[in-house]
Each structure stands twice: as structure tokens, then as C-alpha cells.
C-alpha positions in Angstrom: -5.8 25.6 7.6 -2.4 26.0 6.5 -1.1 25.2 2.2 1.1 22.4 2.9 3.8 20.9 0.0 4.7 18.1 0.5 7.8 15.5 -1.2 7.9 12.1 -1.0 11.3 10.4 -1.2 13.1 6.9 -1.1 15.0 7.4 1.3 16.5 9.3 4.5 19.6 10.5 2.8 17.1 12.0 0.1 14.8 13.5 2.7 17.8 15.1 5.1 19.3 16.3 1.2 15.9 18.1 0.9 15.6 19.5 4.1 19.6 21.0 3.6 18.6 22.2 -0.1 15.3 24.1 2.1 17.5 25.3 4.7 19.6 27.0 2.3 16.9 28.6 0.5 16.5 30.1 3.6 12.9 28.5 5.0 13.0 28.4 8.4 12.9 25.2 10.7 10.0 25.5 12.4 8.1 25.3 8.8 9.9 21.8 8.1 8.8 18.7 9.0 9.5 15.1 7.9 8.3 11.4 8.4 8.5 7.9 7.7 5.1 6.4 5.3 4.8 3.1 5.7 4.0 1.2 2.3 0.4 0.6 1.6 -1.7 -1.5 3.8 1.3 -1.0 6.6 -0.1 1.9 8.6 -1.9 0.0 11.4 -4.8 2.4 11.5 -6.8 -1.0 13.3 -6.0 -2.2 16.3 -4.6 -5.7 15.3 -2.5 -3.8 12.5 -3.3 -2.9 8.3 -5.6 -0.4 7.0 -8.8 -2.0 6.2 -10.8 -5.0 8.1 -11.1 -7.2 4.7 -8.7 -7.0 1.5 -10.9 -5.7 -1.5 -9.3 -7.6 -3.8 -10.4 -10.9 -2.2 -13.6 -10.6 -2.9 -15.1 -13.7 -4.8 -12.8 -15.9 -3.0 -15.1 -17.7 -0.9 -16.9 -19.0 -4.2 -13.7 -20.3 -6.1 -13.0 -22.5 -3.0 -16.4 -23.7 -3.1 -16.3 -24.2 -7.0 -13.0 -25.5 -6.3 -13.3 -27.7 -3.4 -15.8 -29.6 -5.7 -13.9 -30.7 -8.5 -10.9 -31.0 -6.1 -12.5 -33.4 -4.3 -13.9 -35.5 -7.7 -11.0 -35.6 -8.7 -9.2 -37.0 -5.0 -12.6 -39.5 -5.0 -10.9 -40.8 -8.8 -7.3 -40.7 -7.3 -8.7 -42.5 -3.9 -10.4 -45.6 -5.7 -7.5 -45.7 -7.9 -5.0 -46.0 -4.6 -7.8 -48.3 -2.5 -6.8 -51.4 -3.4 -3.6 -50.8 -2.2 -3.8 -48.9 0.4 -7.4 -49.3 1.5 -10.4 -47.7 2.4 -8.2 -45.0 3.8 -6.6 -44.0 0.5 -10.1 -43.1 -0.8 -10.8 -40.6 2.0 -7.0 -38.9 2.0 -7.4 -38.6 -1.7 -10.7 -36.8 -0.9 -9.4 -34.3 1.2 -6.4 -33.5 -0.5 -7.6 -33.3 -3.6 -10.6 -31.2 -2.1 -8.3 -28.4 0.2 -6.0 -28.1 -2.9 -8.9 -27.7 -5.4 -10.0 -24.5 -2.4 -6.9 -23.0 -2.3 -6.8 -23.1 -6.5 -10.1 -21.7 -6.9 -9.9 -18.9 -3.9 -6.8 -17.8 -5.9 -8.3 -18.1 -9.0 -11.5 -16.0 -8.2 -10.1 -12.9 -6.0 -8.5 -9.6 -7.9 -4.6 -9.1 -8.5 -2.2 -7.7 -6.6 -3.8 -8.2 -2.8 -2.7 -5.3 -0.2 -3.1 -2.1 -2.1 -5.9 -0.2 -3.4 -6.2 2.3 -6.8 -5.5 5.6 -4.0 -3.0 3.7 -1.9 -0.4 6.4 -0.9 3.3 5.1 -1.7 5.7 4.7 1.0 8.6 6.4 1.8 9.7 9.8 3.5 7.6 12.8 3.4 9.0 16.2 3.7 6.4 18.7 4.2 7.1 22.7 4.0 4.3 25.2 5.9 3.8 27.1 2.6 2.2 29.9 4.4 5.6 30.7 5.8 7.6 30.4 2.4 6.3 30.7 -1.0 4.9 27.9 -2.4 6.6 27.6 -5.4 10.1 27.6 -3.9 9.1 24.8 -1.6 7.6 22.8 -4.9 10.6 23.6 -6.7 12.9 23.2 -4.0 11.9 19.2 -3.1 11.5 18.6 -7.0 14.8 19.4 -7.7 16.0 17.5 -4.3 14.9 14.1 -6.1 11.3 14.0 -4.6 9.5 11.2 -6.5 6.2 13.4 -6.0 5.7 16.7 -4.7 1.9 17.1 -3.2 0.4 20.2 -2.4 -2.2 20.4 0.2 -4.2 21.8 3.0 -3.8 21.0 6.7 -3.4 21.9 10.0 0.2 22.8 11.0 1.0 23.4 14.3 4.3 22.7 16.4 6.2 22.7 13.5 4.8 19.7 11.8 1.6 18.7 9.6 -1.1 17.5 12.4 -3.8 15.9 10.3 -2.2 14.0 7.0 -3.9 10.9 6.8 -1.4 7.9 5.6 -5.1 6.3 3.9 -5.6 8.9 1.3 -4.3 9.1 -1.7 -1.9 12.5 -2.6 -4.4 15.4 -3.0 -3.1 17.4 -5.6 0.2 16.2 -6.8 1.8 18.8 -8.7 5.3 16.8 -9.8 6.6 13.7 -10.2 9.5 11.9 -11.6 9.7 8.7 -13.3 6.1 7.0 -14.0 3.5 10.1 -14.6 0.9 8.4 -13.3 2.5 7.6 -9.7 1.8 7.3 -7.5 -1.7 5.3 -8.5 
């Protein structure tokens, strides 16, 4: 296992100014590495694409569009025999069914969590830049990406072979973040 730190930064411009900034402190090229994240929920660890089979924060859904579906369609029954006369028999049962799909789609929303896609650990998107810290010293490469605008600066343990960090795992959250800049609590 190697000590890996690693920066995360907005953009490519920030990552390639990092790697100059390490090049310049003199760590070698062969212990740099960086990558493209992909936002939360975007890293198409299943085969039809996202993270996770079902969206946590949908749970409870299913029962808001029951409880919803059922007033929905009271209410379309009292907007159908309202419209009947005019419209006949076929006013009642459109005025059932729309009133009973948009009561369902009200309640689903209603009942499921905020902000559907991401979880508490979600790792933030953006560009990593990861430094072999048994080939430089730690706190050079931790100082080096904080001061080169990383938004977080992780250290952590991995395998590092070829020149680049062979196990990180896009689905867990930063293991011991060590800097950030901006919001103290980011990345969670």
C-alpha cells in the first residue's frame, strides 16, 4: 500500500497548474497522476449507468402516489360530474384519471427525501491530482495542491502502480481530508 494525497480541483487548467507547481517542487512524473470524477451518481459503476440500483431518497414514494392517487381522483370524480352534463359520461372518467395521475405524481414528490441523486458520502466531482507520497514527502504534496487552489486535499492509502492510483473508488467518500477551501464541511 502506498500514502496517496490527493486534490480535487474545478477544473483542467487548475489540475495541469498543480501538476506544474509539483513539477517544480521537484516530484517526479511517475509519482503524478490525474483524472476526471464525474459528479455524484455519474460514475456508471452498473451496467445501464449510475451508482446505485434505486435512489435512497425515493423512498416512501410509492405510498404518496397511492395517498395521492386517491384524493386526486375524488377530486377528478367532483370535476367529472361537474363537466358531464356537458360533455358526457366521458368527462366523468377523463376527470378521474387526470385528477388521479396528477394527485400520484403530487404525492410521490411529496413523500420521497430532498435533493434525489446524491448521498451524505457522495464524493464531489471534478479533477483529481494524486501524488505517490512514498516517493515525496507528504506534506509538500499536501501543501503543494492546497496552495494550487485544490478545493480539498485527501490523504489516503492505495495501491499505486504504473504511475497512477489503481484502486480509488469514485463511491466513497474522501478518507481523510486534510484541507479544504471554501465550505469546511465539503465535500459532504
Amino acid at each position: 500500500m502506498a500514502r496517496i494525497v490527493a486534490g480535487l480541483f474545478e477544473d483542467q487548467p487548475a489540475a495541469d497548474g498543480a501538476i506544474a507547481r509539483l513539477h517544480a517542487a521537484h516530484v517526479a512524473s511517475p509519482s503524478i497522476t490525474s483524472f476526471v470524477l464525474n459528479p455524484p451518481g455519474m460514475h456508471h459503476g452498473l451496467p445501464l449507468g449510475g451508482d446505485v440500483d434505486a435512489d435512497p431518497q425515493a423512498r416512501g414514494g410509492e405510498a404518496g402516489a397511492v395517498r395521492g392517487a386517491a384524493l386526486g381522483g375524488a377530486a377528478g370524480i367532483a370535476a367529472g360530474l361537474v363537466a358531464a352534463p356537458l360533455v358526457g359520461p366521458a368527462g366523468l372518467a377523463a376527470g378521474i384519471g387526470a385528477g388521479a395521475f396528477v394527485g400520484a405524481l403530487a404525492g410521490a414528490a411529496n413523500a420521497m427525501g430532498g435533493n434525489p441523486g446524491t448521498t451524505p458520502s457522495a464524493r464531489p466531482g471534478g479533477i483529481i491530482v494524486a501524488v505517490n507520497a512514498d516517493d515525496t514527502p507528504e506534506a509538500l504534496a499536501v501543501d503543494t495542491l492546497h496552495a494550487a487552489g485544490a478545493r480539498m486535499v485527501e490523504v489516503a492509502d492505495g495501491d499505486w502502480a504504473g504511475g497512477r492510483w489503481r484502486d480509488f473508488d469514485a463511491l466513497h467518500a474522501p478518507r481523510d481530508v486534510v484541507a479544504t477551501r471554501g465550505n469546511p464541511d465539503y465535500p459532504t
